[in-house]
TIRO-684401 format. One record per residue (C-alpha): residue number from 1; residue in one letter; x, y, z. Coordinates in steps of 0.1 Angstrom, whole numbers, plus 5000, padded with zeros to 4 digits. Each point is the difference from the previous one (the first is absolute). Layout:
<num=NUM&residuo=A&X=X&Y=Y&Z=Z>
...
***
This chain:
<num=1&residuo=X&X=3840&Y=6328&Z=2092>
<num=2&residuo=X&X=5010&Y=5034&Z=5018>
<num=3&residuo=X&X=5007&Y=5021&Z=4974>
<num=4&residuo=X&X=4991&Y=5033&Z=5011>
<num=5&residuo=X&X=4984&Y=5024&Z=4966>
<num=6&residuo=X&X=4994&Y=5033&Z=4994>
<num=7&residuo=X&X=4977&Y=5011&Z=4970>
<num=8&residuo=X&X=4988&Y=5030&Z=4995>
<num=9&residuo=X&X=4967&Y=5014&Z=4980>
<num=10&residuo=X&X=4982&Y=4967&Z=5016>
<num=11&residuo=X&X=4966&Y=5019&Z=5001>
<num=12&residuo=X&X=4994&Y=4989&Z=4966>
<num=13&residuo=X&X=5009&Y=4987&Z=4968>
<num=14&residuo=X&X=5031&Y=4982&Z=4997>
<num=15&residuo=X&X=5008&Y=5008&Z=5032>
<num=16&residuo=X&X=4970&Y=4981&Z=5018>
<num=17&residuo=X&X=5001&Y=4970&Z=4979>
<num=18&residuo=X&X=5040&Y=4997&Z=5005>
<num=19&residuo=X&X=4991&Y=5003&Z=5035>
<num=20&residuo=X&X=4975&Y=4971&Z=5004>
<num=21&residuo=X&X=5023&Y=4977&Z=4977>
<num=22&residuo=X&X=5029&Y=5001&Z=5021>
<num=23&residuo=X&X=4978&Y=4996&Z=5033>
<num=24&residuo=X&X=4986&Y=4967&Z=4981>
<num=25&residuo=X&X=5038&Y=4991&Z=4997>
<num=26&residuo=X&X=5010&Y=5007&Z=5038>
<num=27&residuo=X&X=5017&Y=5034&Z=5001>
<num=28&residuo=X&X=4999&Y=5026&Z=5024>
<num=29&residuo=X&X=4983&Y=5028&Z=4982>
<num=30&residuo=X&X=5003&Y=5037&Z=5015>
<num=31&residuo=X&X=4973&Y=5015&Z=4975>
<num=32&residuo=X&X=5003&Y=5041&Z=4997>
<num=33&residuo=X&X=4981&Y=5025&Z=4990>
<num=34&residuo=X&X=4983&Y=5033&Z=5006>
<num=35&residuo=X&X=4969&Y=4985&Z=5002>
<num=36&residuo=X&X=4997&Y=4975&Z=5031>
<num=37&residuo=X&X=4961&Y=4997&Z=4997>
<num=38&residuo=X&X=5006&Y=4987&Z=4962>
<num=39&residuo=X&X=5021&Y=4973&Z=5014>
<num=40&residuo=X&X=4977&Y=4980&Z=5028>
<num=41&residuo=X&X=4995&Y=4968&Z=4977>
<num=42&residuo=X&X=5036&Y=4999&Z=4998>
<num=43&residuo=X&X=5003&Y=5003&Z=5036>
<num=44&residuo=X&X=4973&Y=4973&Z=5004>
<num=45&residuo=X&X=5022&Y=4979&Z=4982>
<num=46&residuo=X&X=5034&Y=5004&Z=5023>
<num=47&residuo=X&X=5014&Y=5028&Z=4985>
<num=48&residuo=X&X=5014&Y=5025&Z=5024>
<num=49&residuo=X&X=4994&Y=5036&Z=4987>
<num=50&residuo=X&X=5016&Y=5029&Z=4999>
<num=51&residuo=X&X=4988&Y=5039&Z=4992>
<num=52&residuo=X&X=5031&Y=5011&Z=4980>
<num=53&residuo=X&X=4997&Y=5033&Z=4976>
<num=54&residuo=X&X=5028&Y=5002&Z=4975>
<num=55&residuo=X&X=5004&Y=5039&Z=4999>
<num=56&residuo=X&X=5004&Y=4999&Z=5042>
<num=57&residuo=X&X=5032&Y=4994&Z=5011>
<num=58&residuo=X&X=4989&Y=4989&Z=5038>
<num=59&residuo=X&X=4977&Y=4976&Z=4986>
<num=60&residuo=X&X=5026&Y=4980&Z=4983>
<num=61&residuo=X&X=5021&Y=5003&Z=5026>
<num=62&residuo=X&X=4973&Y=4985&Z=5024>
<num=63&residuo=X&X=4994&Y=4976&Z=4979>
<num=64&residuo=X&X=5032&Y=4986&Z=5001>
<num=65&residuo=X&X=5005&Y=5003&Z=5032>
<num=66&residuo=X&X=4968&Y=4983&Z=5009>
<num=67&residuo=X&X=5011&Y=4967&Z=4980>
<num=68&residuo=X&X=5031&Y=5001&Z=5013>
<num=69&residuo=X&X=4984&Y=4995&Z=5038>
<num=70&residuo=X&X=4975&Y=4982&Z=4991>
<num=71&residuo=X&X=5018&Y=4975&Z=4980>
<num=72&residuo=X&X=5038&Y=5004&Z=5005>
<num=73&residuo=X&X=5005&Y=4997&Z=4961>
<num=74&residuo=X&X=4989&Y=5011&Z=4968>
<num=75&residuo=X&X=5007&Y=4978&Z=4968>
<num=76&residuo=X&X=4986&Y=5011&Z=4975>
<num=77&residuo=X&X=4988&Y=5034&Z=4988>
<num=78&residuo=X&X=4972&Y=5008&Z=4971>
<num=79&residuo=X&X=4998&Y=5029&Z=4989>
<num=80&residuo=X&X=4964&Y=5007&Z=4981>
<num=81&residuo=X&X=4987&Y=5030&Z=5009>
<num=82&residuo=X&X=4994&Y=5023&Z=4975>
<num=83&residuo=X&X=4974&Y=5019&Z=4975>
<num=84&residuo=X&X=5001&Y=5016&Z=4964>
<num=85&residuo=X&X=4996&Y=5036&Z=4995>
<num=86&residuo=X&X=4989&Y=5006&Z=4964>
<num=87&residuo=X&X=5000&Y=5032&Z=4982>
<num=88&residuo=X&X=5020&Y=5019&Z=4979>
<num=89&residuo=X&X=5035&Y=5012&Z=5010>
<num=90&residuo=X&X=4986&Y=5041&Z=4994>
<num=91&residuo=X&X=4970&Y=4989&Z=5023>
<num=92&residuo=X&X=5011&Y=4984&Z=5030>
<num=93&residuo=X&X=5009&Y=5025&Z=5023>
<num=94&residuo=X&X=5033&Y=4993&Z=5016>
<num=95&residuo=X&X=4989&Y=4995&Z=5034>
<num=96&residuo=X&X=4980&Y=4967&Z=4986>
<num=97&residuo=X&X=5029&Y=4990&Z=4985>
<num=98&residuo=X&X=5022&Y=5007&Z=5031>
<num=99&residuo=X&X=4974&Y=4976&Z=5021>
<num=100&residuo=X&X=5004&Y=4973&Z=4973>
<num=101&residuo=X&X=5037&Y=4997&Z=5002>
<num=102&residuo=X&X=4992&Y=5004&Z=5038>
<num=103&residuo=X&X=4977&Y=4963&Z=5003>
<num=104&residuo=X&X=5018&Y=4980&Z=4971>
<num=105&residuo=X&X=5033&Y=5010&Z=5001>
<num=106&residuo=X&X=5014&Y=5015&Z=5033>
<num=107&residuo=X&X=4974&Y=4984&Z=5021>
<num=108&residuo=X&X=5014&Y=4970&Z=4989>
<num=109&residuo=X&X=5034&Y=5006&Z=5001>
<num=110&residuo=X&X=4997&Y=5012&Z=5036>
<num=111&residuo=X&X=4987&Y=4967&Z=5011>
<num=112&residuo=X&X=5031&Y=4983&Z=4982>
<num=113&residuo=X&X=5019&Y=5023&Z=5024>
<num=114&residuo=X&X=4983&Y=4992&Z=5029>
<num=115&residuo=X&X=5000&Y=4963&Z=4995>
<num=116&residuo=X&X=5031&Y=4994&Z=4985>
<num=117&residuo=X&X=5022&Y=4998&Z=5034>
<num=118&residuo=X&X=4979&Y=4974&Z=5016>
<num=119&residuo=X&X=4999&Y=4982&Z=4964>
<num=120&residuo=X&X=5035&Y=5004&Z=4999>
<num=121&residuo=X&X=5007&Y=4990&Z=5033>
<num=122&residuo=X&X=4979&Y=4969&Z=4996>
<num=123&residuo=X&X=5013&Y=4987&Z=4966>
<num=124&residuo=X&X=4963&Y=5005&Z=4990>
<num=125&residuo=X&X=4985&Y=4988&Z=4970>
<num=126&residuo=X&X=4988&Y=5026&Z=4979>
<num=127&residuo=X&X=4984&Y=5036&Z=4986>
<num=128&residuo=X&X=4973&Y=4994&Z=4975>
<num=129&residuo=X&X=4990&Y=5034&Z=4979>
<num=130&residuo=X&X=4972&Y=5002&Z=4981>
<num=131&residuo=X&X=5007&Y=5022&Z=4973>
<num=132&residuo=X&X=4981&Y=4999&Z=4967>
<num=133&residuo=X&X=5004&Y=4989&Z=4965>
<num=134&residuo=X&X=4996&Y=5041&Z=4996>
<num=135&residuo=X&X=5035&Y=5000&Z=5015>
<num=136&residuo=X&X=5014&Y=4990&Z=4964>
<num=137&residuo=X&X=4979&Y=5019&Z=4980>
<num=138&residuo=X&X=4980&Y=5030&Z=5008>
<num=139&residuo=X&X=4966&Y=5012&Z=4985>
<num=140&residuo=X&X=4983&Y=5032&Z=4990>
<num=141&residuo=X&X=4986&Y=5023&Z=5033>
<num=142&residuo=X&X=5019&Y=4974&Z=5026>
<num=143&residuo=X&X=5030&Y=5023&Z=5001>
<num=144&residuo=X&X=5005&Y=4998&Z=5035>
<num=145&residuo=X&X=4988&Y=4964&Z=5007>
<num=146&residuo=X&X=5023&Y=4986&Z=4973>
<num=147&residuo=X&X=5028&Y=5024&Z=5016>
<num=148&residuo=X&X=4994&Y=4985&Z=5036>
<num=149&residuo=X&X=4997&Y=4961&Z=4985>
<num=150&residuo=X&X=5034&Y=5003&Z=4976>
<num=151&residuo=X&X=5015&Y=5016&Z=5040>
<num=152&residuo=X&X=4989&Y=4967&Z=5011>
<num=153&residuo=X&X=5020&Y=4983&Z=4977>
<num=154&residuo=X&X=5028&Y=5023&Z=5001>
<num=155&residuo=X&X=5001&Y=4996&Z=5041>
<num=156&residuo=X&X=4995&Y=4958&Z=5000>
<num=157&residuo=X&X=5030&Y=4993&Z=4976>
<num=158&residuo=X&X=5021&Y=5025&Z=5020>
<num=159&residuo=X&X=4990&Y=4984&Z=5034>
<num=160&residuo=X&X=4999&Y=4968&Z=4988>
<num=161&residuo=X&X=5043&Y=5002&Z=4994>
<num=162&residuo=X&X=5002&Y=5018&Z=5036>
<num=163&residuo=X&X=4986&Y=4971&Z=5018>
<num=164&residuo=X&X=5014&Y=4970&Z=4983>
<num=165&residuo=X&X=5028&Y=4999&Z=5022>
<num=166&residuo=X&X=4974&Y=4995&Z=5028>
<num=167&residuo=X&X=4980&Y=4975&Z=4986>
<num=168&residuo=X&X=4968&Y=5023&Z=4993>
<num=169&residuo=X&X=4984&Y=4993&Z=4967>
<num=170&residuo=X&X=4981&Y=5027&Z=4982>
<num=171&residuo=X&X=4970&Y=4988&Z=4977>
<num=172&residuo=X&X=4981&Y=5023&Z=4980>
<num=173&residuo=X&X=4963&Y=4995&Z=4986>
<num=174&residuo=X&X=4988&Y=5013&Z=4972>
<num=175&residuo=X&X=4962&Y=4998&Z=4996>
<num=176&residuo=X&X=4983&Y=5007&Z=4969>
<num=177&residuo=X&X=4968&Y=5008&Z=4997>
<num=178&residuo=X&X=4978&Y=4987&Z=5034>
<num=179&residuo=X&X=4965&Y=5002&Z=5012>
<num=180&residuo=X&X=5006&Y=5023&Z=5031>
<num=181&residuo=X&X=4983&Y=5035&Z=5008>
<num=182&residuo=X&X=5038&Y=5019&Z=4985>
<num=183&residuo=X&X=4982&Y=5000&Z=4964>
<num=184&residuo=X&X=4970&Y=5020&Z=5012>
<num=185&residuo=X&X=5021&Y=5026&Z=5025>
<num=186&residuo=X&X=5024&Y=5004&Z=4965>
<num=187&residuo=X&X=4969&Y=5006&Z=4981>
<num=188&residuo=X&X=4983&Y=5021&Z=5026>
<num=189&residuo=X&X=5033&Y=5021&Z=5000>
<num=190&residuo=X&X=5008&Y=5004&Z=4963>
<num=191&residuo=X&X=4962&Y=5011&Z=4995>
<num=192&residuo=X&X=5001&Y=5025&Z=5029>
<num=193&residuo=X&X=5031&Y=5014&Z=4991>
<num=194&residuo=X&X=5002&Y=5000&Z=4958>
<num=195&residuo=X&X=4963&Y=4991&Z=4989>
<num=196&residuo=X&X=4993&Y=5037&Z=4996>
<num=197&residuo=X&X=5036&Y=5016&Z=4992>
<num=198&residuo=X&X=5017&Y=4999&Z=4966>
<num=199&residuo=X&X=5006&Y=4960&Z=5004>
<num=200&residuo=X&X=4965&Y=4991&Z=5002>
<num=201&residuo=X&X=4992&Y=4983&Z=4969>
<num=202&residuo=X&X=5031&Y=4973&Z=5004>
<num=203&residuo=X&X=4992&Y=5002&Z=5039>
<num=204&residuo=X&X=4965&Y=4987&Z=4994>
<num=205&residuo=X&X=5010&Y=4975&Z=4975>
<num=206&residuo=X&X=5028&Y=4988&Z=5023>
<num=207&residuo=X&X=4972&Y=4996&Z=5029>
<num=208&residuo=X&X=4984&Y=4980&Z=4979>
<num=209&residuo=X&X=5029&Y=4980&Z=4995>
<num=210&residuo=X&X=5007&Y=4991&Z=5034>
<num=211&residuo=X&X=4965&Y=4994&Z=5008>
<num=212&residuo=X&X=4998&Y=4972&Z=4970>
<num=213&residuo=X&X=5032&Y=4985&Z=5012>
<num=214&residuo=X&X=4983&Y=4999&Z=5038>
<num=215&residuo=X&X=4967&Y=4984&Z=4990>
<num=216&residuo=X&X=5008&Y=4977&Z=4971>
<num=217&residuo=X&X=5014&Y=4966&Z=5003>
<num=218&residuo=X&X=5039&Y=5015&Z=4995>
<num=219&residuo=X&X=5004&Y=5012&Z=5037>
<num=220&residuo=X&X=5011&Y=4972&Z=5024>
<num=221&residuo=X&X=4987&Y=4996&Z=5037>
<num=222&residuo=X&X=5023&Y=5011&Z=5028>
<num=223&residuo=X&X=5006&Y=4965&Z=5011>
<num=224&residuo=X&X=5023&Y=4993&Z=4969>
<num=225&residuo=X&X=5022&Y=5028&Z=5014>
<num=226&residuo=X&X=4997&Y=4986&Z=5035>
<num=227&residuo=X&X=5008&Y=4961&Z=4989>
<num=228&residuo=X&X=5031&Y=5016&Z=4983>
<num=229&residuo=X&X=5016&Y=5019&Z=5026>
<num=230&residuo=X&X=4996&Y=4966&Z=5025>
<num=231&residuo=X&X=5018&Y=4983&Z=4971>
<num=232&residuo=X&X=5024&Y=5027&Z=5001>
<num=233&residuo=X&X=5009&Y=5000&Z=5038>
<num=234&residuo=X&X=4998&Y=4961&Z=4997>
<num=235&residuo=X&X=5025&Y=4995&Z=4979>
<num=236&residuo=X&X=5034&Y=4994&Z=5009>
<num=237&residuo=X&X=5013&Y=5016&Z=4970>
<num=238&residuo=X&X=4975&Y=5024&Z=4993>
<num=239&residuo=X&X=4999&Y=5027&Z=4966>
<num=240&residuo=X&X=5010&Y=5031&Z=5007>
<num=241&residuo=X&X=4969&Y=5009&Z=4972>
<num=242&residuo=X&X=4963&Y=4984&Z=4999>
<num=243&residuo=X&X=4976&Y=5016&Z=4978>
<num=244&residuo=X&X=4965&Y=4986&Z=5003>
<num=245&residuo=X&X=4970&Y=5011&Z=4994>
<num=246&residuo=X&X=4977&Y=5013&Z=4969>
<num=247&residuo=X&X=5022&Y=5011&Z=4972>
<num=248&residuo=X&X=5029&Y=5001&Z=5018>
<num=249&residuo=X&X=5023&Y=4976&Z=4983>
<num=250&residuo=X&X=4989&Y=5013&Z=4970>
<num=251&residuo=X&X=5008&Y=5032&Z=5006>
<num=252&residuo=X&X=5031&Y=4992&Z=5011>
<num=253&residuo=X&X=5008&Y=4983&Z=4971>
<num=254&residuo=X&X=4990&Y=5031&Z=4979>
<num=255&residuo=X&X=5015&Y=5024&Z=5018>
<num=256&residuo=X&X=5034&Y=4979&Z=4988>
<num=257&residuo=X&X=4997&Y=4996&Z=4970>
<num=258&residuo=X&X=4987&Y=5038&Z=4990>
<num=259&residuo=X&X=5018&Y=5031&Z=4995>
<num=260&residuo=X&X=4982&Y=5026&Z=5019>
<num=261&residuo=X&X=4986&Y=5019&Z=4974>
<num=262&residuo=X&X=4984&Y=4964&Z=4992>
<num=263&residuo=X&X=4988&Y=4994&Z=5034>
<num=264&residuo=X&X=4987&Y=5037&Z=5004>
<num=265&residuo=X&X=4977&Y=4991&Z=4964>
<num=266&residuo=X&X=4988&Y=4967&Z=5013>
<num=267&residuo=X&X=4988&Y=5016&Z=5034>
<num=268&residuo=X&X=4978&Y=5031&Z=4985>
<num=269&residuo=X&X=4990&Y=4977&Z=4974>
<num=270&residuo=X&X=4982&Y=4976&Z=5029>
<num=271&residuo=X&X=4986&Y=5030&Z=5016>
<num=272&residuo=X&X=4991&Y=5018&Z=4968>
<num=273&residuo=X&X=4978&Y=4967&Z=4989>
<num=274&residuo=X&X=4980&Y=5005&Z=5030>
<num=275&residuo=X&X=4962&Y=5015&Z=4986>
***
């Protein structure tokens, strides 16, 4: 097999484990990140790494460009990267929010820019982007990470019409909730930026929350993400939806069949429970 993939995020998480599955299967794997030091065991394992940061234009462009030299082709891009800033819209000072939008939304736009002529070019394959079940629904204090993740989806189904006509398939993921270090930076955040402010007593018992949901037996492992999105790119006739993970078809499900005032009582009443 010389299919030729770029993920990015692949210093941890879902990103590592999607790396080393598709290894296993025979891709070409270009693994980026900002961090090349938290990528040697990929490396050891034939991946061909890449220092890309999502809020530098140059980098991306390198990044590209290195592939493109390299490896004359580029088949498939996975899009991962990302992180949840958590805190109450009053709290989160705009320049925080800015650099959200910056790594989980334009960053990854940007690199559907840049690799969407040679895709095109090639008849590639496809764009997997890994949004969140938290781009259907959004949640107390995740104001801006919701905002980015429902951008996500926006962008994808857009995309997904414009390139069609070139054979380019568009496949979003939707995790729910996963065993990865985003629950602790969200918790970090919220409690950093609304554990002593007006919000504090719902910030505290929505900490909680997501800290229960990380340890207990409700979170899935990474690899369920990563054996989903080599389904995906498998497949010759691929959803243009997966959502995988803990709680996420679930949530799905409720978020369809609530009214929003419904959906708003069911989420502060799972935070609220939390002692």
């Amino acid at each position: 097999m010389n299919t030729t993939v770029l993920i990015t995020g692949a210093s941890s998480g879902i990103g590592k484990e999607t790396t080393k599955l598709l290894l296993q299967k025979g891709y070409i794997v270009y693994a980026a990140a900002r961090r090349l030091e938290r990528m040697k065991d990929l490396e050891s394992l034939g991946a061909r790494l890449l220092e890309i940061d999502l809020t530098k234009d140059a980098s991306m462009v390198n990044g590209i460009h290195t592939i493109m030299v390299e490896s004359g082709q580029l088949d498939i891009l996975i899009n991962n990267a990302g992180y949840g800033s958590y805190g109450a819209l009053e709290d989160v000072p705009l320049s925080e929010a800015k650099y959200q939008f910056e790594v989980n939304l334009f960053g990854l736009a940007r690199l559907c820019q840049l690799a969407i002529p040679y895709m095109r070019k090639q008849q590639s394959e496809c764009i997997v982007n890994i949004s969140s079940i938290g781009g259907e629904a959004g949640e107390p204090h995740g104001a801006w990470y919701h905002a980015t993740k429902f951008a996500v989806e926006g962008l994808s189904d857009s995309i997904r019409m414009e390139l069609k006509q070139f054979g380019i398939k568009v496949i979003v993921i939707q995790p729910g909730a996963i065993k990865t270090e985003w629950n602790a930076i969200a918790r970090e955040h919220l409690l950093k930026v609304s554990g002593n402010t007006a919000y504090k007593k719902l910030a505290h018992k929505h900490a909680k929350f997501l800290k229960a949901a990380d340890e207990g037996k409700f979170a899935s492992e990474p690899i369920v993400i990563a054996k989903t999105i080599a389904k995906a790119i498998d497949a010759k006739n691929p959803k243009t939806r997966y959502a995988v993970g803990g709680g996420a078809k679930f949530a799905k499900f409720m978020r369809s069949i609530l009214t929003d005032k419904a959906h708003d009582n069911m989420m502060l009443r799972f935070i609220n429970n939390q002692k």
